[in-house]
SEPA-923457 format. One line per 4 residues: number of its first residue (from 1); their letters; for each residue x negated, y, z of C-alpha. Coordinates in nm, 2 decimals, m for minus. Layout:
! SEPA-923457
NUM> a> X/Y/Z; ...
This chain:
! SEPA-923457
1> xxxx> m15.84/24.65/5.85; m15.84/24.24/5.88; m15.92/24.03/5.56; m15.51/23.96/5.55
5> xxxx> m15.42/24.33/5.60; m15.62/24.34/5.32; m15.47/24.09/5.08; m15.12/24.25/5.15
9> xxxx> m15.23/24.58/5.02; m15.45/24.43/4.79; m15.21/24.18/4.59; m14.90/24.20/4.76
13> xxxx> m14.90/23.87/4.72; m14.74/23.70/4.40; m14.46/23.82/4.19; m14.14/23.88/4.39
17> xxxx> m13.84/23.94/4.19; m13.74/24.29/4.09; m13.40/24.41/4.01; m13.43/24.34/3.65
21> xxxx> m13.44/23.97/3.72; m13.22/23.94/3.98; m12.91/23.91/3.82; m12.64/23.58/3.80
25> xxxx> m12.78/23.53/3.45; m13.13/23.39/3.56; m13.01/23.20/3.82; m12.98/22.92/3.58
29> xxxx> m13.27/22.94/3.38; m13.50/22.88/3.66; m13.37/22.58/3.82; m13.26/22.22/3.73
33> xxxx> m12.87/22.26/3.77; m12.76/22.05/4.08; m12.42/21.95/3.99; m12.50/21.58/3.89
37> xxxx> m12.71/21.55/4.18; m12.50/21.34/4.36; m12.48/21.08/4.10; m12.86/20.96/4.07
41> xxxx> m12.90/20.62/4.22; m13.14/20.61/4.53; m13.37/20.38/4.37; m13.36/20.56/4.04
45> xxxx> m13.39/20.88/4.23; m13.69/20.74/4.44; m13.90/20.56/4.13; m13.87/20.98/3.94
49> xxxx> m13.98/21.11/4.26; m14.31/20.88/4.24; m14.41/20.90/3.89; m14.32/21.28/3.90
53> xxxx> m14.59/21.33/4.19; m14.83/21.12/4.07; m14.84/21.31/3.74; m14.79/21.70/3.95
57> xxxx> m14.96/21.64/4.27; m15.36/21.75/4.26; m15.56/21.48/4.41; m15.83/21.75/4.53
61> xxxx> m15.57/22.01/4.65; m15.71/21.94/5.05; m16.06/21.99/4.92; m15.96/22.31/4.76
65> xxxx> m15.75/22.46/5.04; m15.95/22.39/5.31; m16.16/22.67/5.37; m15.94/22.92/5.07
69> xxxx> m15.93/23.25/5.15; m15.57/23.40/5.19; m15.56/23.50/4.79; m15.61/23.13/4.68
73> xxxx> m15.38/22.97/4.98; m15.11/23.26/4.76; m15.13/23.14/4.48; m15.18/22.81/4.53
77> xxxx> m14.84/22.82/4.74; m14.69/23.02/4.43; m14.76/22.75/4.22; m14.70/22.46/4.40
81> xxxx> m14.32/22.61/4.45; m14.30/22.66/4.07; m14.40/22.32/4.02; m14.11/22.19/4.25
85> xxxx> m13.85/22.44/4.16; m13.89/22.34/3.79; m13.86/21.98/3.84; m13.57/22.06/4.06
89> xxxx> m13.67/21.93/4.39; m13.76/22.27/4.55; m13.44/22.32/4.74; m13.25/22.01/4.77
93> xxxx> m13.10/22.11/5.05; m12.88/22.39/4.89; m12.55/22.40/4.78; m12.56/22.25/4.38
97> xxxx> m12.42/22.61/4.21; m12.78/22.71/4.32; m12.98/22.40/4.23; m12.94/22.14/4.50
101> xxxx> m12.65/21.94/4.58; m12.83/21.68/4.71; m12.71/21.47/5.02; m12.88/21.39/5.33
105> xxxx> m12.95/21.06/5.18; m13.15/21.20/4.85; m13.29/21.51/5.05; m13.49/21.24/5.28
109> xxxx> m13.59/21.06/5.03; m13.70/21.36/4.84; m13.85/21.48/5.17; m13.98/21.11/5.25
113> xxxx> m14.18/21.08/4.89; m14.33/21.40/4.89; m14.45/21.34/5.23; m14.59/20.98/5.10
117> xxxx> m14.77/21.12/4.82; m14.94/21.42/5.03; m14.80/21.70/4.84; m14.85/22.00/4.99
121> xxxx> m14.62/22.20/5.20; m14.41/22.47/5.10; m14.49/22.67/5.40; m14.54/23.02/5.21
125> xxxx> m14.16/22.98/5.13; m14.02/22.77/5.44; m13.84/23.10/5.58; m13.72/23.21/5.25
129> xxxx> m13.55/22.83/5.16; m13.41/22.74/5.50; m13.39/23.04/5.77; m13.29/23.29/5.48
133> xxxx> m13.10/23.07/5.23; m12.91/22.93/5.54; m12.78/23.28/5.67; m12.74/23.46/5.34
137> xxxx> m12.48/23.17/5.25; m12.36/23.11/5.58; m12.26/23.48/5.66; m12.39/23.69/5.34
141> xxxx> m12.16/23.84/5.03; m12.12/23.73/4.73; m12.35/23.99/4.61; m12.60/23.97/4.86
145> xxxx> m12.66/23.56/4.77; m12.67/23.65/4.42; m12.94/23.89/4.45; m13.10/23.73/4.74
149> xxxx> m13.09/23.38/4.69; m13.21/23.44/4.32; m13.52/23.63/4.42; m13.57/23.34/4.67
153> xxxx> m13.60/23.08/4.34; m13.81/23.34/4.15; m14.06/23.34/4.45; m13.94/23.58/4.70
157> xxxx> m14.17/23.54/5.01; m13.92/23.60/5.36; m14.00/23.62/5.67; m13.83/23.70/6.04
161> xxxx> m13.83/23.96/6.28; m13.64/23.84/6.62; m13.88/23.81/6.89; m14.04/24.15/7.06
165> xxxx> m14.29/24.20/7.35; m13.96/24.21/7.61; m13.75/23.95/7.43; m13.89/23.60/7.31
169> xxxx> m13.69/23.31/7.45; m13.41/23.59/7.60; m13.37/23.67/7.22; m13.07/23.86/7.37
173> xxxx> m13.30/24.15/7.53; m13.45/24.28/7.20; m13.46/24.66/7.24; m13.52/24.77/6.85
177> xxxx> m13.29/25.03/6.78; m13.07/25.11/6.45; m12.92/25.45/6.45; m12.64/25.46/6.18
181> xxxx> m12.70/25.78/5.92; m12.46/25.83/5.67; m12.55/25.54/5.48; m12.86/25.40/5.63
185> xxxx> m12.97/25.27/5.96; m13.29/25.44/6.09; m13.52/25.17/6.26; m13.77/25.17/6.53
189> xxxx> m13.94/24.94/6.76; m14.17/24.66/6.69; m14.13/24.25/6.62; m14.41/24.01/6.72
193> xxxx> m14.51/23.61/6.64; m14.33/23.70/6.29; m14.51/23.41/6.07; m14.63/23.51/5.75
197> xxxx> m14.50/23.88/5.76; m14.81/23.97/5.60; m14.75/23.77/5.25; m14.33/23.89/5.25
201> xxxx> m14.13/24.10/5.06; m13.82/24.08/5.30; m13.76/24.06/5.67; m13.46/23.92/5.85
205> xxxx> m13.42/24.18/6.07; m13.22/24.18/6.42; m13.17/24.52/6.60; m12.95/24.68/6.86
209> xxxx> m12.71/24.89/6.70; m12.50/24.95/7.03; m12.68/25.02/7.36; m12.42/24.99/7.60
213> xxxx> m12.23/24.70/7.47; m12.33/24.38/7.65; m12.66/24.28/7.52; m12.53/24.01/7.27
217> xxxx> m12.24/24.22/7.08; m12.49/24.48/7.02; m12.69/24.32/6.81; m12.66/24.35/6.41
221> xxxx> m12.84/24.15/6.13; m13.05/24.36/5.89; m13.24/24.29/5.55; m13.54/24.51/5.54
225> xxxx> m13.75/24.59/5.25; m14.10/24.51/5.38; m14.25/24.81/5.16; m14.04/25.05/5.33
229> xxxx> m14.20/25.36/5.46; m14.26/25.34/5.81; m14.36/24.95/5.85; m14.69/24.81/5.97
233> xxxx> m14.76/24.48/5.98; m15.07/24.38/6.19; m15.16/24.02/6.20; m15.29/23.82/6.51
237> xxxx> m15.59/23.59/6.50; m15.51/23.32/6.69; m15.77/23.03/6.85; m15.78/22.82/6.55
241> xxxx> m15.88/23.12/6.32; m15.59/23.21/6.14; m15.35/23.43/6.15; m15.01/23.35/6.06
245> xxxx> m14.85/23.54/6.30; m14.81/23.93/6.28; m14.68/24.22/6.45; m14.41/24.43/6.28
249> xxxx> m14.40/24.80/6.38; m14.11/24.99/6.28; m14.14/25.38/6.24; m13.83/25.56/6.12
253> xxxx> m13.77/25.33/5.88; m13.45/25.39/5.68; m13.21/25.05/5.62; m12.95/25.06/5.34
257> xxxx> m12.63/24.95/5.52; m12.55/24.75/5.26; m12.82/24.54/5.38; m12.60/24.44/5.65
261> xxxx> m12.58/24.09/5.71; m12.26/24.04/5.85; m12.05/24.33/6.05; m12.21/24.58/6.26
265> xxxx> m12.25/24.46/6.63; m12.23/24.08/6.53; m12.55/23.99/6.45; m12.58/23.74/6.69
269> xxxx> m12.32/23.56/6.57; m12.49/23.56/6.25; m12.84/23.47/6.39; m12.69/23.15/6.52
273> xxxx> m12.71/23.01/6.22; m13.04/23.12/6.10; m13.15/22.95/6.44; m12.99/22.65/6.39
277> xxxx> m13.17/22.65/6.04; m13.44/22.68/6.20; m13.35/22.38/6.44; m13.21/22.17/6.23
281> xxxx> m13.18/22.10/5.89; m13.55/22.20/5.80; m13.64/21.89/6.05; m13.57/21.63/5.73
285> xxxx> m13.87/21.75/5.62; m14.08/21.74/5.92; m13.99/21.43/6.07; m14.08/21.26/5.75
289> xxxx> m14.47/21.41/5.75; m14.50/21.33/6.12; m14.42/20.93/5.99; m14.70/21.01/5.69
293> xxxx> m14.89/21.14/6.03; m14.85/20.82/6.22; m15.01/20.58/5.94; m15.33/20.82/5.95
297> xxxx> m15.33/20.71/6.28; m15.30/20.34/6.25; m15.55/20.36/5.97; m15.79/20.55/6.23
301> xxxx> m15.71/20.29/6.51; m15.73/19.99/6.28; m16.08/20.12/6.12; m16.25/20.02/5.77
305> xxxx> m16.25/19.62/5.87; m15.87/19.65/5.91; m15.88/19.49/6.30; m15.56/19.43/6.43
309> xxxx> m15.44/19.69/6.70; m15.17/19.44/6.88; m15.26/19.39/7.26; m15.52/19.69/7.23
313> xxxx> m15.46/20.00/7.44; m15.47/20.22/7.15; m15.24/19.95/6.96; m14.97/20.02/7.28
317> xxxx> m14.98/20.36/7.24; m14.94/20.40/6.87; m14.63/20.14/6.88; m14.46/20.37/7.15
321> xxxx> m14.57/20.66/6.90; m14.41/20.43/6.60; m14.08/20.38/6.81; m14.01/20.77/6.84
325> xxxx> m14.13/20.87/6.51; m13.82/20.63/6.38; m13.61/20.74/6.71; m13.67/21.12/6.56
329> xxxx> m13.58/21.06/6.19; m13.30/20.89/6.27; m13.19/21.14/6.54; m13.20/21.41/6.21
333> xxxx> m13.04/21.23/5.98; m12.75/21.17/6.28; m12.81/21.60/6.33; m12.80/21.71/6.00
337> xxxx> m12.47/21.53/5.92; m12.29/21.75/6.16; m12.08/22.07/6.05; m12.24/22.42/6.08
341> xxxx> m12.01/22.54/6.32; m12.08/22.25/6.52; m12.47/22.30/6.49; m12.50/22.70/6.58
345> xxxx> m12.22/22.61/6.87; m12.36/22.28/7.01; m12.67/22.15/7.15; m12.78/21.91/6.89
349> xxxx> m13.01/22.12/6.71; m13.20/22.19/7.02; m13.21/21.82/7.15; m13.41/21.77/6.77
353> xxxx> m13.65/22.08/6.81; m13.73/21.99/7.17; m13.79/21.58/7.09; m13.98/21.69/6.74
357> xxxx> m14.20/21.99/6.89; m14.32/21.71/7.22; m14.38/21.44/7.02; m14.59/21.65/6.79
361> xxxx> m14.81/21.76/7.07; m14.83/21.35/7.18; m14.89/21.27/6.80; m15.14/21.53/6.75
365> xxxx> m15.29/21.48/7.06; m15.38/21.11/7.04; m15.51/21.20/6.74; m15.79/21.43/6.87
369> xxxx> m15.88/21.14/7.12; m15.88/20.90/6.84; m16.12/21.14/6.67; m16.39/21.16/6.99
373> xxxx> m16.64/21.43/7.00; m16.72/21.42/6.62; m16.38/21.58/6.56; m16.43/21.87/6.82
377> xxxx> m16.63/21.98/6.59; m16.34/22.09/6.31; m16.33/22.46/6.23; m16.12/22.45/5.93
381> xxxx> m15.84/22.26/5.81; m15.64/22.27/5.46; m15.40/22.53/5.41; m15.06/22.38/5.27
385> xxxx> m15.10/22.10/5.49; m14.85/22.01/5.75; m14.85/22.04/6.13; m15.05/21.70/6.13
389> xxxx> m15.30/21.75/5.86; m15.55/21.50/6.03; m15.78/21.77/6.13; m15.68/21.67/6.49
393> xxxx> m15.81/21.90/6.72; m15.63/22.21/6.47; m15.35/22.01/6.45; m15.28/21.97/6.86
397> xxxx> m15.35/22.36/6.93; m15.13/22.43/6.68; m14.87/22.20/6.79; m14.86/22.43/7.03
401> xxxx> m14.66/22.69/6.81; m14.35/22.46/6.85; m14.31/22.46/7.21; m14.31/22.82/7.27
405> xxxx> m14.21/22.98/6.97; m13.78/22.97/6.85; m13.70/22.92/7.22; m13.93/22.72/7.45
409> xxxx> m13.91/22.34/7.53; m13.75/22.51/7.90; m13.50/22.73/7.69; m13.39/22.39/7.47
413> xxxx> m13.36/22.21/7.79; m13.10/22.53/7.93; m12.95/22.49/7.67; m12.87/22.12/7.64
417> xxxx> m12.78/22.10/7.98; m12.53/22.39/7.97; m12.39/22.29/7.61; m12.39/21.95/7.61
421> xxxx> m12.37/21.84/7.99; m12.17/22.08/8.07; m12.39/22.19/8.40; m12.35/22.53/8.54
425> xxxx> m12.52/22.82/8.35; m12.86/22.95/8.48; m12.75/23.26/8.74; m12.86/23.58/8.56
429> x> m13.14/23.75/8.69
């Protein structure tokens, strides 16, 4: 057993919610209510956001998670999100009856000061407030977002099981099976690259319900129980040391139906806008770290005696770097204004993931160079960080995650071409 299989038996990981605290009644006890959101003035908005991280923001929290075992990185995660959900800014990006209502305008600068002041990253939670809030109340009842969005703000760990061994970027092909039972669905097959499976309580869950309908109307949306007899999670060390990936196997597992997302056979539907989630909207965020990312940079280039970078190589090349940084965050903000429909429908989320996920790798990978043979030395970054945590060398492999993984930089560029050019569709093979 791994150190992580470990930790999940061993703490299973931080208070989830349990049905006696899931009901409507705590939902607004635990947040700041959202419906004045709207009416705090930028600037007003802005000057809170700064004296509220100076005061809640640890100064040492890199020293302490760099090197933390997967207990620590937990709780530390469990924490942090406590922190920001009681101050109200943990999930500004949700509708305001569930403690958001922010618009684009005060969700970036939410985003943008948190990213100025180095707070950590909620990346414990990032399925559970963007891919799981954004289905549940895109396609979910009333009752499922009352129970599931509520255990999501009491600390509910999520994560997602689409991709298998035969289907990654031909999400289409997935071959787990859901046999319908009276009133449960029998699962079995096996999910892989599921990030952070071993710290969650819930899985989104895609699986074939119908073998012989063409491969996407076959496909239903699940919620499954991660303690359910029958699943193994196994994680998988990757090069950098960690393992925040996992493999899900599935072994007669019995599904409530009423953890249907959706109706039977139209899960891909419904995964269309967990993707575009995925694609989208969670990009505020990112693109605002990767400008935080930038000035480490220019403080690298520019070195202790401040020299000027202008007509240096390196000064060249982090001006291009400056130019699509902006390009990107102003690219998301244009994104994010669209509607839904148009996002799970359209091209526009994958025209941000592809331009984000390549310009990470150029970021990152200047970095490293910028760091010399010194920084090939890096074993060990902090946990909580973001994808450009200034270890360079970690940061570049892992910048790798973003081209392959949610469909590859070759699927985005299919599907911009088809969808937003209008060329012919790839001939099936």
């Amino acid at each position: 057993m791994s150190s992580l299989e470990t930790v999940r038996t061993r703490v299973r990981l931080a208070p989830g919610p349990t049905a006696a605290t899931r009901g409507r009644g705590t939902r607004r006890e635990t947040v700041m209510p959202g419906e004045h959101a709207q009416q705090i003035p930028l600037d007003e908005l802005r000057t809170r956001l700064r004296q509220w991280c100076a005061e809640h923001v640890p100064h040492d929290w890199r020293r302490q998670q760099t090197g933390a075992g997967h207990q620590e990185y937990v709780r530390f995660q469990h924490w942090w999100f406590d922190e920001l959900r009681a101050a109200g800014y943990a999930v500004p990006h949700w509708p305001a009856a569930w403690g958001g209502g922010f618009d684009l305008a005060r969700q970036a600068v939410i985003f943008e000061e948190l990213a100025r002041a180095d707070a950590p990253r909620l990346s414990l939670h990032f399925v559970s407030l963007h891919h799981a809030a954004g289905t549940f109340l895109g396609a979910g009842t009333p009752e499922q977002r009352d129970r599931y969005l509520t255990g999501i703000l009491e600390g509910a760990v999520w994560c997602q099981g689409f991709s298998e061994p035969e289907a990654g970027s031909d999400l289409a092909s997935l071959r787990t099976r859901a046999e319908r039972r009276g009133d449960v669905y029998v699962v079995n097959g096996q999910k892989i690259w599921a990030s952070g499976a071993a710290y969650a309580q819930h899985c989104l869950l895609l699986v074939r319900t119908d073998p012989a309908a063409p491969k996407r109307r076959g496909i239903s949306y699940l919620v499954l129980d991660m303690d359910s007899p029958g699943v193994l999670v196994r994680p998988t060390r990757q090069i950098t040391g960690e393992e925040h990936f996992c493999e899900i196997f599935l072994t007669d597992v019995e599904i409530p139906v009423g953890n249907l997302i959706g109706a039977e056979n139209d899960g891909w539907r419904v995964a269309q806008s967990t993707l575009a989630s995925e694609r989208g909207g969670t990009m505020i965020e990112l693109a605002e770290r990767l400008a935080v990312g930038l000035g480490w940079l220019l403080g690298e280039v520019n070195g202790a005696g401040g020299k000027p970078t202008a007509g240096t190589v390196a000064g060249d090349r982090l001006a291009r770097l400056a130019r699509e940084v902006q390009a990107l965050r102003l690219l998301v903000r244009q994104v994010i204004t669209r509607p839904s429909a148009e996002l799970a429908q359209g091209a526009h989320a994958s025209v941000v993931k592809l331009y984000y996920s390549e310009l990470l790798q150029r970021l990152t990978g200047f970095g490293m160079e910028l760091a010399g043979l010194d920084g090939q030395r890096a074993t060990r970054r902090p946990l909580s960080s973001g994808w450009e945590s200034g270890t360079w060398l970690l940061d570049h492999i892992g910048s790798w995650e973003w081209t392959i993984p949610g469909g590859t930089s070759e699927i985005q560029r299919n599907i911009i071409a088809e969808r937003a050019l209008g060329l012919p569709r790839e001939p099936a093979v």
